[in-house]
N, C-alpha and C positions, 0 to 999 in steps of 0.2 A: 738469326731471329731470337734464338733462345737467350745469346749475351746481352743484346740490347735488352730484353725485357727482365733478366738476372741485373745490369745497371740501375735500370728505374727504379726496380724495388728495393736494391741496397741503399739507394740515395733516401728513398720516402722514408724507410725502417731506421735510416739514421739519422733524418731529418730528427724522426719519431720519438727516438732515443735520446734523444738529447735536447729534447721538448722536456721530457717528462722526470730530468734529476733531479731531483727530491731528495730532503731528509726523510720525507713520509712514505707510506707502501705505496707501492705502484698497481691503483686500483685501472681494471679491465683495459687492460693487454689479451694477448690471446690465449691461446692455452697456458697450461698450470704452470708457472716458473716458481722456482726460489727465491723471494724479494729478500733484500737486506733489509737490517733497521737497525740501528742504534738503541741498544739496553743500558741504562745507568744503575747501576744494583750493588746495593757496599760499595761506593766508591769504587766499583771497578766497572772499566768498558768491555762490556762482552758480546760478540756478534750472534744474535739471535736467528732462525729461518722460521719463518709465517709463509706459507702454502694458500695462494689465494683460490678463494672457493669460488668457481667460474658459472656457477648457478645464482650469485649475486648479481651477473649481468643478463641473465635470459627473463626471457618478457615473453607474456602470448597477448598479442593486441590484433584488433577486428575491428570492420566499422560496417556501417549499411545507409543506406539513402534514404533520405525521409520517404516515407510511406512505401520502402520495398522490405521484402521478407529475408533479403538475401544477405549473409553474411560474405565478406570479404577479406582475404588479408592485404598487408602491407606490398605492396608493387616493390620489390628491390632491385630489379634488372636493371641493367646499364647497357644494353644492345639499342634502344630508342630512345633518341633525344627528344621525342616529342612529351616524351613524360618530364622533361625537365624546363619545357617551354614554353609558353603562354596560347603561338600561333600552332595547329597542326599543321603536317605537313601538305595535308590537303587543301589548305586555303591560302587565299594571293595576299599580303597585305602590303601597303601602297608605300616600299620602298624604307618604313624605318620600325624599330618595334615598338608599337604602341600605337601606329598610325589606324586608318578606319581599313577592315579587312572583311573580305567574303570566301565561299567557300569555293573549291575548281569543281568541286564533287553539287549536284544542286540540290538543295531541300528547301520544299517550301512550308511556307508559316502556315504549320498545324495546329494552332491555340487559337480556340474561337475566344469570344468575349472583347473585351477593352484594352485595345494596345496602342502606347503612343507613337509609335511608329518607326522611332531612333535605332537601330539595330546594326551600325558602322563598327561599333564597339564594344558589340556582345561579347567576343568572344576572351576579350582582358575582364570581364567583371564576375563576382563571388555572387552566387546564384543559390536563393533559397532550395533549387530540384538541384543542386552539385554538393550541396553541405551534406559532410560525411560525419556522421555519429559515431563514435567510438565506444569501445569497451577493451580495457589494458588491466594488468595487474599489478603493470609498474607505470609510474611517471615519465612519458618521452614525450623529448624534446627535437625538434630537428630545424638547422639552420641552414641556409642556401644563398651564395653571392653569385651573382654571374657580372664579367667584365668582359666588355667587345672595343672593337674598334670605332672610333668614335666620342669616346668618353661614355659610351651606353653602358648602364649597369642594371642588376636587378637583385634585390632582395628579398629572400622570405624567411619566415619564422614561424613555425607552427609549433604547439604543446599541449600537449591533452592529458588526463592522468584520471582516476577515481579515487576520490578521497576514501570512498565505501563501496563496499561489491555493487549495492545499486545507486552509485552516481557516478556519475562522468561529466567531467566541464574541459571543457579546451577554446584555445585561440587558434587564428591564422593572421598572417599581415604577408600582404603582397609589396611593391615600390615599386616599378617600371621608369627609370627617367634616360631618356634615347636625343640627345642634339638633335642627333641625323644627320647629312652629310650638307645637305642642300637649306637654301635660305628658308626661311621659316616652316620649320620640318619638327622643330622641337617637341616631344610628349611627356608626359608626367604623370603617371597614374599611382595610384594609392587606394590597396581596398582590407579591408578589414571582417572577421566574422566571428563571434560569441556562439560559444553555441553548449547546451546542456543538457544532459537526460537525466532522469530519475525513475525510481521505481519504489514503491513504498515496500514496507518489511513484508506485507501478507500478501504480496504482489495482486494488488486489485486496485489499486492506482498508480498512474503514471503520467509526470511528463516533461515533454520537451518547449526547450527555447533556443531560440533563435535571434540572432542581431549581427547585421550585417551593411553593409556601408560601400560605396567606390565614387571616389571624385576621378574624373577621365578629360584628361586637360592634353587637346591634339590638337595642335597648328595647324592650321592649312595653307599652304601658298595657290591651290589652282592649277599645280605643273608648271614645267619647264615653259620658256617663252616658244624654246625650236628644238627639235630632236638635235638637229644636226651640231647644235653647237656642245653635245657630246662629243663630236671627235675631233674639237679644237684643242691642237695639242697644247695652248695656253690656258685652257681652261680645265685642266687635269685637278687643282683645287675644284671641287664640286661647287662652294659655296660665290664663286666669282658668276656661275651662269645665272642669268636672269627667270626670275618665275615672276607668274600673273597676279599674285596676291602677296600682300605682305614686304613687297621686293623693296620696300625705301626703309622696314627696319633694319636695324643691327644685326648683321650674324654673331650670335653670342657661343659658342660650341663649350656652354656650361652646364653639367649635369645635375648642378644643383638647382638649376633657374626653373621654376614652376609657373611663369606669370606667362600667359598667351594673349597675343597682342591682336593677334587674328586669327581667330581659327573658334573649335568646338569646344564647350564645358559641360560635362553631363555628370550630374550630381543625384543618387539613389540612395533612400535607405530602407532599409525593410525589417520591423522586430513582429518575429511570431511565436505565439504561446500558443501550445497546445494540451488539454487535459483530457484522461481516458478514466472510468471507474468498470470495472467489470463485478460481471454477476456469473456463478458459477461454482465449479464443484472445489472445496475445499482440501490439502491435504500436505501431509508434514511428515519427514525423515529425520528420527535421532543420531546427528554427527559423534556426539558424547552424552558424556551424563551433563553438559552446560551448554551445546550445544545445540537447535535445532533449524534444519534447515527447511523453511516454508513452501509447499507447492502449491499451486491456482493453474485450475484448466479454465479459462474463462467458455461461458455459454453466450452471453451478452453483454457487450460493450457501449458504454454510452461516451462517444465523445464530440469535444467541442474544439473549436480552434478558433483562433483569431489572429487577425495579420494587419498591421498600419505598415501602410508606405509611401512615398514619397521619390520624386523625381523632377526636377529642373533639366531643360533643355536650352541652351542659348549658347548663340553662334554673335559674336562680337568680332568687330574690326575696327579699329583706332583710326585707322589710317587709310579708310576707304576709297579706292578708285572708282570715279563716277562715269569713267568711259566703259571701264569694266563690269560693272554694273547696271549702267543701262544695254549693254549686248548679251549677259547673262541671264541675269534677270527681272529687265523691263520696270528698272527703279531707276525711277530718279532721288539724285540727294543733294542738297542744298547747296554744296562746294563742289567743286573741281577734286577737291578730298576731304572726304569727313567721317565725321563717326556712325556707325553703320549699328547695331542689333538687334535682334530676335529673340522671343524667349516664349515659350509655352513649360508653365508650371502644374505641378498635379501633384494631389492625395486621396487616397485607398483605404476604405477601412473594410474588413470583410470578414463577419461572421459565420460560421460553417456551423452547424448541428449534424451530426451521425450517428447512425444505428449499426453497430455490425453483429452479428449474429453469429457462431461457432459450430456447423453440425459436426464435426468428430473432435470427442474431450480432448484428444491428444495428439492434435493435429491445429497449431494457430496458425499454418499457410494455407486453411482454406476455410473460408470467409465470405458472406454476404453483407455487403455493405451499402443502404441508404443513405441520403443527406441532403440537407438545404440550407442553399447558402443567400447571405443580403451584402447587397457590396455597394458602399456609399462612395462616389465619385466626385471630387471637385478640382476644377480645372480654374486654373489662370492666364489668361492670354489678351492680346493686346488689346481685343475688343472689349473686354471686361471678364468678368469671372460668370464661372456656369455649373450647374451642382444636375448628376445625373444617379439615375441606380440600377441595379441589375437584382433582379433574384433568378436563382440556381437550381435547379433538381440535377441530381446526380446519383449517381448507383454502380457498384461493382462488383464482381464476382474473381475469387480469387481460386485455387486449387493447386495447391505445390503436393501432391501426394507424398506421406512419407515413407515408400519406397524410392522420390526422389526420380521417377521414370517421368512423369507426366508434368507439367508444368499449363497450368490454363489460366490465363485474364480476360476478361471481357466488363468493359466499363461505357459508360455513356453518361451526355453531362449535354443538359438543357437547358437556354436561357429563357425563361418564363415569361418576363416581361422586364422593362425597362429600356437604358440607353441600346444595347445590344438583342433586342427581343429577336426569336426566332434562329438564332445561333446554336447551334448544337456539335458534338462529337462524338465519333461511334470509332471501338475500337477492341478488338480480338484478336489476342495471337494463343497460338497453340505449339507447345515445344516438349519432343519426346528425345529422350536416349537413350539410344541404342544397345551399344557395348562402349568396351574401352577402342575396338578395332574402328567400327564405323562412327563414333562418338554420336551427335544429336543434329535432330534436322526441327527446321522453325519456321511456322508458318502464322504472317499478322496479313491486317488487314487493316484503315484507317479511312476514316468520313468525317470530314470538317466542313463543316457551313459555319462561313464568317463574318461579319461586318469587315469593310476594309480598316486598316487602321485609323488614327484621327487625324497623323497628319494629310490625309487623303479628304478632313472633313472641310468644309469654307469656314468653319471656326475656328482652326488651327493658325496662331499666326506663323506660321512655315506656309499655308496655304496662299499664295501670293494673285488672287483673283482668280483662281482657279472656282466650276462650280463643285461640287460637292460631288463627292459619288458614294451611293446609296445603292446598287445593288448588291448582292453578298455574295463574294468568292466561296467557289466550292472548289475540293480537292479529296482526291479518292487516292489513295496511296498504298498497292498492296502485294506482297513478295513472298519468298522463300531463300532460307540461307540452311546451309548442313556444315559441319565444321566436325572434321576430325584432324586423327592425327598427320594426316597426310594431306589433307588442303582444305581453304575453307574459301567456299562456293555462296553465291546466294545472287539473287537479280532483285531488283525494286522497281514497279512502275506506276507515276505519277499521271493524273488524270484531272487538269486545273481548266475552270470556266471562272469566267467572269474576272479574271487580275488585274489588279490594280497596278499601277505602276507609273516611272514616271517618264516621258515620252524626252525630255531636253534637260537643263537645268532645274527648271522651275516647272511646265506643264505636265498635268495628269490627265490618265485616259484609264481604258479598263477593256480590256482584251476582251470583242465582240467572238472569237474563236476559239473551241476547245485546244488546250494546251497538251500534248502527251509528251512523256518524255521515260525513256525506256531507260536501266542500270541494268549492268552485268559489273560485276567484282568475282576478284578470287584472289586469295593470297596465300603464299606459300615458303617454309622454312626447308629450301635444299641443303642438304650436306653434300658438301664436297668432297672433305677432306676429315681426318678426325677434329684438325680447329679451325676448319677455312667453310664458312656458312655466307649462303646467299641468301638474303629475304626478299622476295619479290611481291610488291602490291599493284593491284591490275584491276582499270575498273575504263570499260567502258558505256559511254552513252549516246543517245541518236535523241533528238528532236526536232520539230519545224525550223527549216534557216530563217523564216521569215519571224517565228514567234517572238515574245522579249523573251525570252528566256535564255541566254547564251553560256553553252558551255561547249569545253571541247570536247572534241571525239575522245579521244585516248588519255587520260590521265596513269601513269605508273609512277614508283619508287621502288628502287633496286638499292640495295645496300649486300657489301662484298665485305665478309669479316672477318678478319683471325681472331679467334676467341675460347675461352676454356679458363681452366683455373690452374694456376701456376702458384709453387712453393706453400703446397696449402692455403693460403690467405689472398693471394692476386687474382681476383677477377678480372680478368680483361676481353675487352673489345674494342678491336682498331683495324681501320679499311677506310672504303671508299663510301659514299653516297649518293647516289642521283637520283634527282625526280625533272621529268619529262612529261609536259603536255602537246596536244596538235595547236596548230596554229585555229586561233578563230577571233572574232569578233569581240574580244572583252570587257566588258564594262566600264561607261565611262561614270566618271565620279562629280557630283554635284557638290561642294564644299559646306556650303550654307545650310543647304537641307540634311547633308550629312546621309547621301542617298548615291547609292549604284545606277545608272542608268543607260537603259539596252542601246545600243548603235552599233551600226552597218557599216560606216566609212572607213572605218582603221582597223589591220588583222595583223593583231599580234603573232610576232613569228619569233621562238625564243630557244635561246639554244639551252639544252638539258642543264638545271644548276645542278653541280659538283662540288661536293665537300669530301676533306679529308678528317680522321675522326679519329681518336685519339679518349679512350675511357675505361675506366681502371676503380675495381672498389678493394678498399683490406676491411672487413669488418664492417664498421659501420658507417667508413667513412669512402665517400665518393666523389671523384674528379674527372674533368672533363677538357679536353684541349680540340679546337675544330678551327680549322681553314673554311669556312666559306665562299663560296660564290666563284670558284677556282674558273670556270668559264669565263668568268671578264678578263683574262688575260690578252693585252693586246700588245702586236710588236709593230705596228705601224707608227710613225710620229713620235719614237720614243717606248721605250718598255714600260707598260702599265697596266693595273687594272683596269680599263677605262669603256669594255667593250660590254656596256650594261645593258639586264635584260628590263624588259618593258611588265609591269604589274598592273597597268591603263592606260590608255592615250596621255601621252604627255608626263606619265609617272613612272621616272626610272627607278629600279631596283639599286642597293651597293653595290657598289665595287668590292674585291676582297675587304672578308671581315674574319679576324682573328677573336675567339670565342675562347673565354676560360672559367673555369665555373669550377666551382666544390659544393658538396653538401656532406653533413656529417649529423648523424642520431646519436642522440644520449638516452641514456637508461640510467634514471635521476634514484 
């Protein structure tokens, strides 16, 4: 074991080496070496040594979430690929990356107010509550390629820096583009996010921007015509089996193709400005005799925010089947094939006014916060355009003690009057710690009353003559987790009346019986060995078989890892991966509405996916090599991948997929 990973790292470090031959110094390598350099001095060549100072590459960089108190560092691990991936491991997504995906694990939609209901392809998009604020001393930069099987790739690029102690501006840009293996399976996504803080010099002003963007461009075909013609061993090409949608275009297996012929476009953008002015106790520390550095305990806080956004919905088909369409969803359309779409348009504007208040000077994690917000809504849809408003009270209490023991929130937020009147959320958690032995245990609770979404309203044109539903989903949501260093524990249970949901393709109803659904999780980092580690995640759940809500009993993931730091500089970790769920009922998937929907007739039965994993960082630089989906191994009909698991009725998962990725940070 130790040869083979003594080869890899001679090969990287000479890779490395001979990257980097230069007439010039050999800026951040690792520790202090002796660079050469070429001196010309009188006419004579004399070999000079320059000692590079390794404090020109260290950085202290942090970031925190809009509207949380916590700082965080930089995540560098390379033991979980979920940090390197768009999908968590916990959720199914329908066989390509970028396709529409749900979670195995269930959470339901805790945001009262105004939601258009699209939520296939949340979990690819850059999200005003995910934008991370930075503060660095130096300029970094970091860049990320990933390459799979398929011609599937993925791109990102993030940079963030402070021109001045108090500013900070940075980007991100995502690129997702996936063929897929099967006929019209293709995805394309692209999201982008701007984003800036400030603080004025006598710190009693401050603030942030925000701009952020994702076009989500994902094929649909419908699924496979027949399961069975999976194990036609003529049909080992993926893209030869027939699917219900799309099936007369072109298989094009080009990762640069972004045009979708059939399938979903979902286009958002969201810029928000926020301003704060505090009032409060004044106070200043002399650095030098030129220098002084300004303190502010703020007492009161006046801030505003504002936020425009935007969102297009529309599902398009060029080439529409009118058989399958009227057995789908009860349309008819002019041709035997024709052109088919839907679209619901919308804009957001939403003013906030807040009060927060500071009882301890030297204490700003704990805080009393009012506010009222007006939110102007205007919708586009086939029946015509429609302009609706909401006003807001809202209120919170915050308390991070700084001894750092107690942690309290408690927020509520009521919808006053307008499109969603009567809408409210109530929400407390309480988190203490303990020691370093027993580390912290954490106790929330959560109350949502909500209008259902729009596309559930008969103004939606996604609403295909369905009547409208008008009564408001409640959900009570409420647990306990402990987390030390020896396991981390916790249960969550869900308490849903009145759900909305959609009963076929196209028909909605609204669950006349309360919904429970019980979580238990625990996860756990065993040593084995000094570098052989098991990570086990464990979470089971129980709910009504008859309810929609489908999930399975036992979800887990176990990863098996030799790993540790080798030659000073080699981080590695390489082994196995598996995740395993129970067989159950899975979600079938509605194309057009771009909706998951509950059914009884098909039970998914899937055998545990298996990956082999292969990752390695020196420095700042990190790579990644993975065998996926190693369970499709089939020796029937010829040796192949071909024994694929099911992600929905009718939607198979890959066959092996060879995974290669790097990402690398600069300190500019």
């Amino acid at each position: 074991m130790k040869r083979f990973i003594a080869i890899v790292f001679s090969l990287v470090t000479t890779g490395s080496g001979f990257a980097q031959v230069s007439d010039e110094p050999v800026q951040g390598s690792g520790k202090p070496t002796a660079t050469t350099t070429r001196i010309i001095s009188n006419r004579k060549d004399t070999l000079g040594f320059q000692r590079r100072d390794d404090r020109k590459d260290s950085i202290s960089i942090s970031y925190r979430f809009l509207d949380s108190v916590r700082n965080r560092p930089m995540d560098s691990s390379i033991n979980d690929f979920d940090a390197y991936f768009p999908v968590p491991s916990s959720w199914q997504y329908l066989g390509n990356n970028g396709a529409a995906a749900y979670p195995l694990i269930y959470a339901p939609n805790l945001r009262p107010g105004w939601d258009a209901g699209f939520h296939a392809l949340d979990v690819y998009k850059f999200t005003l509550e995910g934008t991370r604020l930075f503060k660095t001393t130096r300029p970094y930069s970091q860049l990320s390629y990933q390459l799979a099987s398929g011609k599937e790739q993925m791109i990102k690029a993030f940079h963030t820096q402070n021109p001045r102690p108090n500013w900070n501006f940075g980007f991100e840009y995502r690129l997702i583009s996936a063929p897929g293996f099967f006929v019209t399976q293709n995805t394309n996504h692209k999201s982008f996010r701007l984003f800036s803080t400030y603080q004025g010099k006598r710190k009693r002003y401050a603030a942030t921007l925000i701009a952020l963007g994702n076009t989500l461009k994902n094929s649909e075909n419908g699924g496979i015509v027949s399961d069975s013609l999976l194990s036609d061993p003529n049909r080992k090409k993926r893209f030869t089996i027939p699917v219900n949608l799309g099936g007369a275009n072109l298989f094009e297996p080009n990762p640069f193709k972004a045009s979708i012929n059939t399938g979903n476009t979902y286009r958002d953008f969201t810029f928000f400005f926020r301003q704060s002015y505090d009032i409060g106790k004044r106070d200043s520390v002399a650095i030098n005799d030129s220098t002084t550095e300004y303190l502010f305990y703020p007492k009161l806080r006046v801030q505003h925010s504002f936020t425009y956004s935007t969102g297009r919905f529309q599902f398009t088909d060029e080439k529409a089947d009118s058989v399958i369409y009227k057995k789908w969803y009860d349309t008819s359309l002019s041709a035997s094939v024709a052109y088919f779409s839907v679209r619901d348009k919308w804009s957001v504007i939403r003013n906030d006014l807040s009060l927060l208040s500071f009882p301890d000077t030297k204490n700003s994690a704990q805080f009393l916060l009012v506010g009222a917000t007006i939110e102007n809504i205007k919708g586009e849809f086939t029946g015509g355009t429609r302009n609706f408003y909401n006003t807001i009270l809202h209120g919170e209490y915050r308390n991070k003690t700084r001894n750092k023991l107690w942690d309290v929130l408690i927020k509520g937020e009521f919808y006053l009057s307008g499109l969603n009147s009567g809408d409210y959320q109530a929400y407390a958690t309480l988190a203490r710690y303990l020691n370093p032995k027993f580390g912290s245990v954490r106790l929330f609770f959560k109350n949502v009353n909500r209008t259902p979404s729009f596309n559930f309203n008969n103004a939606s044109s996604f609403n295909f003559g369905n009547a409208g539903i008008t009564k408001k989903e409640n959900s009570i949501s409420f647990g306990a987790e402990a987390s030390n260093r020896y396991l981390n524990l916790g249960f969550r249970n869900h308490i849903i009346t009145n759900l909305a949901y959609y009963t076929d393709y196209f028909h909605t109803a609204q669950s006349a019986k309360v919904i429970n659904v019980l979580q238990v999780y625990a996860s756990k980092k065993i040593r084995l060995t000094k570098y052989w580690n098991l990570y086990t995640d464990l979470t089971f759940q129980q709910t009504d078989g008859s309810a929609p809500v489908k999930v399975p009993l036992l979800f887990t993931r176990n990863r098996l890892a030799y790993e540790g730091v080798f030659y000073k500089n080699l981080n590695l970790s390489m082994g196995l991966e598996a995740r395993y769920y129970t067989p159950y009922e899975g979600y079938n998937y509605s194309p057009v509405m771009g909706q998951f929907v509950p059914q009884d007739t098909v039970r998914l039965k899937n055998l545990p996916d298996i990956s082999a994993f292969f990752h390695f960082r020196i420095k700042s630089f990190t790579s990644f090599i993975r065998a996926e989906n190693l369970n499709t191994v089939r020796f029937s009909n010829g040796f192949g991948f071909t024994n694929n698991n099911f992600a929905a009725p009718h939607y198979p998962t890959q066959g092996l997929m060879i995974r290669v990725g790097i990402q690398w940070g600069f300190v500019n």
